[in-house]
VEXVEXVEX-613599 format. One line per field, with one value per atom (N, C-alpha, C): residue number from 0; residue in one letter; atom name; x, y, z. Coordinates in steps of 0.2 Angstrom, whole numbers. Example, Ala and Ser with C-alpha at 12.3 -4.5 7.8 and 13.67 -1.06 7.14 Angstrom:
2
nr 0; 0; 0; 1; 1; 1
rest a; a; a; s; s; s
atom N; CA; C; N; CA; C
u 66; 62; 66; 64; 68; 64
v -28; -22; -16; -11; -5; 0
w 39; 39; 39; 35; 36; 39
This chain:
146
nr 0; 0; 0; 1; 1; 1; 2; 2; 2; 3; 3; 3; 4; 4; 4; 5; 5; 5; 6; 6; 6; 7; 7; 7; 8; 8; 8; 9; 9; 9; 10; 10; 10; 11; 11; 11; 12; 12; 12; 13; 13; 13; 14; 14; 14; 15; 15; 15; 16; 16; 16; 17; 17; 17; 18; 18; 18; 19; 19; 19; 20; 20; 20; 21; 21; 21; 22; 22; 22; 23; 23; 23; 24; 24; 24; 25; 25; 25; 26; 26; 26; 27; 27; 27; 28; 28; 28; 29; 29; 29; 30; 30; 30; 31; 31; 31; 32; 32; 32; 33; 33; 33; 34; 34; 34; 35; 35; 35; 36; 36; 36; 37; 37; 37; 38; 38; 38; 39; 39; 39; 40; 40; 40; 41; 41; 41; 42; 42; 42; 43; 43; 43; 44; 44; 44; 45; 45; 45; 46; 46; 46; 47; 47; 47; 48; 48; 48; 49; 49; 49; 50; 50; 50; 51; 51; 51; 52; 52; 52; 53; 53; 53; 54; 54; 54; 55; 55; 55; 56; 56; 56; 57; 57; 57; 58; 58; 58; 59; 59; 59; 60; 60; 60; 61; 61; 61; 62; 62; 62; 63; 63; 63; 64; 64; 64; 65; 65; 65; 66; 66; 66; 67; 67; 67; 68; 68; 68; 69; 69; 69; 70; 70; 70; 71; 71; 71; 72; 72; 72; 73; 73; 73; 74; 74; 74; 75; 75; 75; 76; 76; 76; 77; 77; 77; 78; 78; 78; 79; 79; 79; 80; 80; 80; 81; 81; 81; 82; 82; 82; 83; 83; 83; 84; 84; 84; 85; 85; 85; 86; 86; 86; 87; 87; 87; 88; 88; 88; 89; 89; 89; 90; 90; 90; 91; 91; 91; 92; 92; 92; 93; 93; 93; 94; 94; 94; 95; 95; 95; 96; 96; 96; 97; 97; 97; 98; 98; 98; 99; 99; 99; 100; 100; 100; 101; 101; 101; 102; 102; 102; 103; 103; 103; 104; 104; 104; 105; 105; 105; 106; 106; 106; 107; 107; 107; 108; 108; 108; 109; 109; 109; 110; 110; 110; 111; 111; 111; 112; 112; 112; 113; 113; 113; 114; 114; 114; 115; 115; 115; 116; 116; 116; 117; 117; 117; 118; 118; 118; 119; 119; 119; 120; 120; 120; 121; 121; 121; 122; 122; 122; 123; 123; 123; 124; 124; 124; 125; 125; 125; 126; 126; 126; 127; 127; 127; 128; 128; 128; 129; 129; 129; 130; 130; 130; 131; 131; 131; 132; 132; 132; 133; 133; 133; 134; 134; 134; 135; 135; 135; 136; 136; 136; 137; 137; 137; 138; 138; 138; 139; 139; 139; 140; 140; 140; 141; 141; 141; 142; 142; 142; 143; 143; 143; 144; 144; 144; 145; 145; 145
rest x; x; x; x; x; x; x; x; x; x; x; x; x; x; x; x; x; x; x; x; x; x; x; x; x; x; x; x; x; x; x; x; x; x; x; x; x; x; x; x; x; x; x; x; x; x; x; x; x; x; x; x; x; x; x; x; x; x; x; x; x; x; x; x; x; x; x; x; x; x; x; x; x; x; x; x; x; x; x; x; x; x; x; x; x; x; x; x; x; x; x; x; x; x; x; x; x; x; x; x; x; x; x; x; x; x; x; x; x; x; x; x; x; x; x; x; x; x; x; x; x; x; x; x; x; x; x; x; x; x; x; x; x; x; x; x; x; x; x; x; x; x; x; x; x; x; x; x; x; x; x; x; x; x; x; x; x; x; x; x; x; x; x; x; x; x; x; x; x; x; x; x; x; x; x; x; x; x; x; x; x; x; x; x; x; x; x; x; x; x; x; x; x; x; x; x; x; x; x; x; x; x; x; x; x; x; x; x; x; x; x; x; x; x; x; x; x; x; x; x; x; x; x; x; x; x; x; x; x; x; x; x; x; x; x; x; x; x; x; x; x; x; x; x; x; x; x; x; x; x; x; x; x; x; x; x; x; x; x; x; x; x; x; x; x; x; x; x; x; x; x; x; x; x; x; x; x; x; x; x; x; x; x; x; x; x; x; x; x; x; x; x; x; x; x; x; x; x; x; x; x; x; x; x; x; x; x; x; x; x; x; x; x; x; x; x; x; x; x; x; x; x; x; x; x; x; x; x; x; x; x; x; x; x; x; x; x; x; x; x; x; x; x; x; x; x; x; x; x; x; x; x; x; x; x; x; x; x; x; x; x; x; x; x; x; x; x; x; x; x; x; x; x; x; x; x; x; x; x; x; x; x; x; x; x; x; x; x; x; x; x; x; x; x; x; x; x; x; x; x; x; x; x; x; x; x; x; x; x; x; x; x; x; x; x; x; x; x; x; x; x; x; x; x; x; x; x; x; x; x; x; x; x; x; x; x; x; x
atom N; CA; C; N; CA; C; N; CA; C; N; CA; C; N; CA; C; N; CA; C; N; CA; C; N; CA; C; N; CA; C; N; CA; C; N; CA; C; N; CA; C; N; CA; C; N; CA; C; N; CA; C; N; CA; C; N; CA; C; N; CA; C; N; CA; C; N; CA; C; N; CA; C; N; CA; C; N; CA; C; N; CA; C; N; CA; C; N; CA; C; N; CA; C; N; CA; C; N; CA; C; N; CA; C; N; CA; C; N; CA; C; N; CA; C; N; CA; C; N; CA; C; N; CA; C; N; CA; C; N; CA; C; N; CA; C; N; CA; C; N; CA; C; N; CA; C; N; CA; C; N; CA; C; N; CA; C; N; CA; C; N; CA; C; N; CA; C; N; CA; C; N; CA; C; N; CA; C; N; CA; C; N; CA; C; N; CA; C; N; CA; C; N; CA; C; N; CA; C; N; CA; C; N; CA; C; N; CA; C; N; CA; C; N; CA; C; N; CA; C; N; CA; C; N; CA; C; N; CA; C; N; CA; C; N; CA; C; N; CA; C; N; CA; C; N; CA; C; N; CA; C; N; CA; C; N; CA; C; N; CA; C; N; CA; C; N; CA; C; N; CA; C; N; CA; C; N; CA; C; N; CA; C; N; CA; C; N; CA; C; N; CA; C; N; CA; C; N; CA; C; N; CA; C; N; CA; C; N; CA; C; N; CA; C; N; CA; C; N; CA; C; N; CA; C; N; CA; C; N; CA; C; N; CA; C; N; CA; C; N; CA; C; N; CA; C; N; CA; C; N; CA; C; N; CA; C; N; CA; C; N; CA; C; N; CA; C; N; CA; C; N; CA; C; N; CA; C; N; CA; C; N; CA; C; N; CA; C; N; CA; C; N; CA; C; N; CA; C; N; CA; C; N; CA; C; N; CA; C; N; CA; C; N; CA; C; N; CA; C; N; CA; C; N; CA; C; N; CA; C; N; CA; C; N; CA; C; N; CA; C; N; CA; C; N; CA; C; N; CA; C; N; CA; C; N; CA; C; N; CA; C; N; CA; C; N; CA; C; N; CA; C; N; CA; C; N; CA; C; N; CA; C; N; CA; C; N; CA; C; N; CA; C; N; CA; C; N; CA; C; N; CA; C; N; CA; C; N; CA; C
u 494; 501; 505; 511; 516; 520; 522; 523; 531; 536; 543; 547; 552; 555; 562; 566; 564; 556; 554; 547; 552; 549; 554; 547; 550; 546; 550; 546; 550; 546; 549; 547; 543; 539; 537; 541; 547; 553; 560; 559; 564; 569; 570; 575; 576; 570; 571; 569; 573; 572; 574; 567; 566; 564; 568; 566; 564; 558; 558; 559; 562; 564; 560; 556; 553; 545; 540; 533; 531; 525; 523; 520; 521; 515; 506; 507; 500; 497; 494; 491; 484; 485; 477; 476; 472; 469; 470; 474; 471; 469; 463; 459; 459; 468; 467; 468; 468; 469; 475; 480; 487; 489; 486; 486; 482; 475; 470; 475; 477; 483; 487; 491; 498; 496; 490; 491; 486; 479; 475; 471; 468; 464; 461; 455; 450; 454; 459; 461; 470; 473; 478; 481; 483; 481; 492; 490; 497; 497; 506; 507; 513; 513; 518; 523; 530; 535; 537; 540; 542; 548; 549; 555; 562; 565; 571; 573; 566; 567; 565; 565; 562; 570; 573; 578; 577; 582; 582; 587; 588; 592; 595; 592; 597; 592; 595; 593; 593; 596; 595; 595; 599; 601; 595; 590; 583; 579; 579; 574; 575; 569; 567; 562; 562; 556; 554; 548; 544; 540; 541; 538; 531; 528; 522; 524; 523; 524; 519; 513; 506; 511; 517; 520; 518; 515; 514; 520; 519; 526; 529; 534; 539; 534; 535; 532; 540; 540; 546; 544; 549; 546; 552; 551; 556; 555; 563; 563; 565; 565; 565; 555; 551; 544; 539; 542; 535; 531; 535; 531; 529; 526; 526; 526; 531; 532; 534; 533; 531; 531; 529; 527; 530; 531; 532; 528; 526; 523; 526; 527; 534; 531; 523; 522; 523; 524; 526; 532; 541; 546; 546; 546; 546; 542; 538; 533; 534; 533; 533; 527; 525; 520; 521; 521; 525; 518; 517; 514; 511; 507; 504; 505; 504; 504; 512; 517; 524; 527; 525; 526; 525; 531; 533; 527; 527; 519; 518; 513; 508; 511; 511; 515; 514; 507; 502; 501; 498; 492; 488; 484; 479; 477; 474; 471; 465; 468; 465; 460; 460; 458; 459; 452; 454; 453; 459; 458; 458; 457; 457; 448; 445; 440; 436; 435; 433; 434; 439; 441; 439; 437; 435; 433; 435; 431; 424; 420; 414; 411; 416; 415; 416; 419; 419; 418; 412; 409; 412; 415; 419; 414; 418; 414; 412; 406; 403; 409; 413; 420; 421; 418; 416; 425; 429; 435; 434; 438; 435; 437; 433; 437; 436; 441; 443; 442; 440; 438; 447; 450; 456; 464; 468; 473; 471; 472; 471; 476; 480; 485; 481; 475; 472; 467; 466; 462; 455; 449; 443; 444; 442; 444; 438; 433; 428; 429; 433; 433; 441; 442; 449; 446
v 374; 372; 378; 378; 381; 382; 387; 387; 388; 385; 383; 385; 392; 396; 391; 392; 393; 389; 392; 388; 387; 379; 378; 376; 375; 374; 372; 370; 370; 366; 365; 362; 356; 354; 344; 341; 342; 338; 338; 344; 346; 349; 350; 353; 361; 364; 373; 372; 373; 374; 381; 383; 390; 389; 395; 395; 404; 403; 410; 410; 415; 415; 419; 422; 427; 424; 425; 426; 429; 426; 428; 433; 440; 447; 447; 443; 442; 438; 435; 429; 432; 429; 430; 429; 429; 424; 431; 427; 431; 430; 432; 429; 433; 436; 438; 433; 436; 429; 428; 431; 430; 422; 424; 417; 411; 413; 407; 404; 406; 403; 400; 404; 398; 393; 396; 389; 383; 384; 382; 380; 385; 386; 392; 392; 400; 405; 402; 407; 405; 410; 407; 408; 407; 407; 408; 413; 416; 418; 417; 420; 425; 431; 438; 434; 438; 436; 445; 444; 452; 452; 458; 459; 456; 453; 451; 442; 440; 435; 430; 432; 423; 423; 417; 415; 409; 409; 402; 397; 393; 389; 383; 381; 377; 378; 375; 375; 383; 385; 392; 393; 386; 387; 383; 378; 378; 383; 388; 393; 399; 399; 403; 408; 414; 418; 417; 422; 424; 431; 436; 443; 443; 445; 445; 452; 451; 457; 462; 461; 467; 472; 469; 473; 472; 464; 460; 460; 457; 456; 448; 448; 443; 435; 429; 422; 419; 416; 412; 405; 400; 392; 389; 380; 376; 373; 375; 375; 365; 362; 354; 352; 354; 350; 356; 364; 368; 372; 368; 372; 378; 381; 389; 391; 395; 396; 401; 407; 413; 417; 424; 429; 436; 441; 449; 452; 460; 464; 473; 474; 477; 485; 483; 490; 492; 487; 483; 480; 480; 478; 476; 479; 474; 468; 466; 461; 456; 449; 444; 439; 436; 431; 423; 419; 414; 409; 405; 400; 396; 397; 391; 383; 381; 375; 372; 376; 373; 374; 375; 375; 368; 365; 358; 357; 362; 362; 368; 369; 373; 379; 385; 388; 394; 393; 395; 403; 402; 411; 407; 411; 411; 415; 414; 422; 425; 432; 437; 442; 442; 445; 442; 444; 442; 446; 446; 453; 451; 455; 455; 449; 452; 448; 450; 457; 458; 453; 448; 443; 439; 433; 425; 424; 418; 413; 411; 411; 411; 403; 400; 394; 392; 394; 393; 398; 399; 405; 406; 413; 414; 413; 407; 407; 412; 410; 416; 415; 417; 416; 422; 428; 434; 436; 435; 438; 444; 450; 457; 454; 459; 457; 465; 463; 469; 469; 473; 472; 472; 473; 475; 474; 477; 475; 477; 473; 475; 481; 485; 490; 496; 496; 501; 505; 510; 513; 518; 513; 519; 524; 528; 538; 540; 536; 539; 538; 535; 538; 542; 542; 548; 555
w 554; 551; 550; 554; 552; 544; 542; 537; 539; 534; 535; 528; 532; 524; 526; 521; 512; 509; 508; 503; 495; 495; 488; 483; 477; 472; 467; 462; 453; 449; 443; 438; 437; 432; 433; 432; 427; 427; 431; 437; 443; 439; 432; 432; 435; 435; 437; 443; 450; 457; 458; 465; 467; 475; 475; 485; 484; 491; 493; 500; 501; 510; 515; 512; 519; 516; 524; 520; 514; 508; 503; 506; 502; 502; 501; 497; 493; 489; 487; 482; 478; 471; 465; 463; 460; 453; 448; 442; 438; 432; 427; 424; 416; 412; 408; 402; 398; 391; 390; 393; 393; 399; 404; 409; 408; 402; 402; 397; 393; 386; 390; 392; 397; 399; 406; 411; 407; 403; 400; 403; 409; 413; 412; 417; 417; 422; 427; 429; 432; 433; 434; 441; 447; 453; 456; 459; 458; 466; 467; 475; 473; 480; 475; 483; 481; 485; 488; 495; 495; 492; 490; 484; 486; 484; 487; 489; 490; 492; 487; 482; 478; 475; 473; 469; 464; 459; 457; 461; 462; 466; 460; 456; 452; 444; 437; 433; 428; 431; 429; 419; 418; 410; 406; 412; 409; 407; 412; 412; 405; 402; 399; 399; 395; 397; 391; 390; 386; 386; 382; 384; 376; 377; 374; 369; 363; 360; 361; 365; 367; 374; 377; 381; 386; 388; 395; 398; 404; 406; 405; 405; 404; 411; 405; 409; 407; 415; 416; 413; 410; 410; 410; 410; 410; 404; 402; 392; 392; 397; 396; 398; 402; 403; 400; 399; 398; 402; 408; 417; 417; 416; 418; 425; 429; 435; 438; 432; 438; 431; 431; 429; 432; 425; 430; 428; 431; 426; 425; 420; 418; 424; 424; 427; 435; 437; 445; 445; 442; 442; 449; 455; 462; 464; 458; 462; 457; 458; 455; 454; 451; 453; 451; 457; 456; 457; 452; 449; 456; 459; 465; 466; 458; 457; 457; 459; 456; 465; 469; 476; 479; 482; 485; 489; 494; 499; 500; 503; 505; 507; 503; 501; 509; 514; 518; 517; 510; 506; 504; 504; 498; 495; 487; 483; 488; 485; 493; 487; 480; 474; 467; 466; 457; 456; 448; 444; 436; 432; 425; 423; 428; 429; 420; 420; 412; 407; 406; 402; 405; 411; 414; 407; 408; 402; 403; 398; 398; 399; 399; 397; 405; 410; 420; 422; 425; 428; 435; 435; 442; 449; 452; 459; 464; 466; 474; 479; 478; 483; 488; 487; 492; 490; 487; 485; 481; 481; 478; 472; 466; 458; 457; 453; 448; 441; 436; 429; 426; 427; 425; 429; 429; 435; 442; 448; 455; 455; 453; 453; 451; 446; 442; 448; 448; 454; 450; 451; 447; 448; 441; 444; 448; 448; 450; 460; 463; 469; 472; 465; 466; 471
C-alpha cells in the first residue's frame, strides 16, 4: 500500500484536524508514567513528523496543552472530547510525537523502539517483539560505550 500525503488525523469529536505533509521520520512506543496516565494504557505508541511538516488544519481554539510541572514536555488535546493527540519534548524542540491512534488511516510506520521501558507497567508485560528498548529516553546514550 502506498501511502498518500497529506496524512490527516484528529480528534474523536473532529473538532481538532492535522495533516502531515512529508513521510513520518520515525515511530515508538513509549512506556513512561507520564503516557500510561494520558493514554491509560501500558504504552503509548507515537509517530515523529520531519520538522516542518505537521500542522493544525482546523480547530485550533479547541486545542489545548498541558505541561507537567516535573518539566515533561507539553501534551496537546481536544479541550471538547479529551483526545490526546500528540506530545513534545522540551529536550528535542524539533521533534514531535503525534498520537498513532488519531491518524485517518495507516499513517505507513511503525514503532521501530521502545523507550522509558524502566517504567512498563507491571500489570502488561512488554512483548518479545525483537524492537530495541531503552531504560530511559531513546535520545540518552550509555556512558559506558562513549
Amino acid at each position: 500500500m502506498t501511502t498518500r500525503f497529506p496524512l490527516t488525523g484528529g480528534c474523536n469529536c473532529g473538532a481538532v484536524r492535522y495533516e502531515v505533509t512529508e513521510p513520518l521520520v520515525r515511530a515508538s512506543y513509549c512506556h513512561c508514567r507520564l503516557c500510561q496516565r494520558r493514554t491509560g494504557a501500558a504504552a503509548s505508541a507515537q509517530a515523529h513528523p520531519a520538522p516542518g511538516s505537521f500542522r493544525i488544519t482546523s480547530g485550533m481554539e479547541k486545542l489545548r496543552t498541558w505541561k507537567p510541572l516535573s518539566g515533561g514536555g507539553e501534551k496537546g488535546f481536544c479541550s471538547e472530547c479529551g483526545s490526546a493527540m500528540f506530545g513534545s519534548n522540551p529536550s528535542h524542540p524539533e521533534s514531535i510525537g503525534i498520537r498513532m491512534g488519531t491518524f485517518d488511516d495507516d499513517p505507513g510506520i511503525r514503532p521501530s523502539v521502545r523507550q522509558f521501558v524502566a517504567f512498563a507497567a507491571p500489570w502488561e508485560p512488554i512483548p518479545d517483539d525483537g524492537l530495541p528498548r531503552f531504560p530511559q529516553s531513546r535520545h540518552e546514550r550509555d556512558p559506558r560505550l562513549s
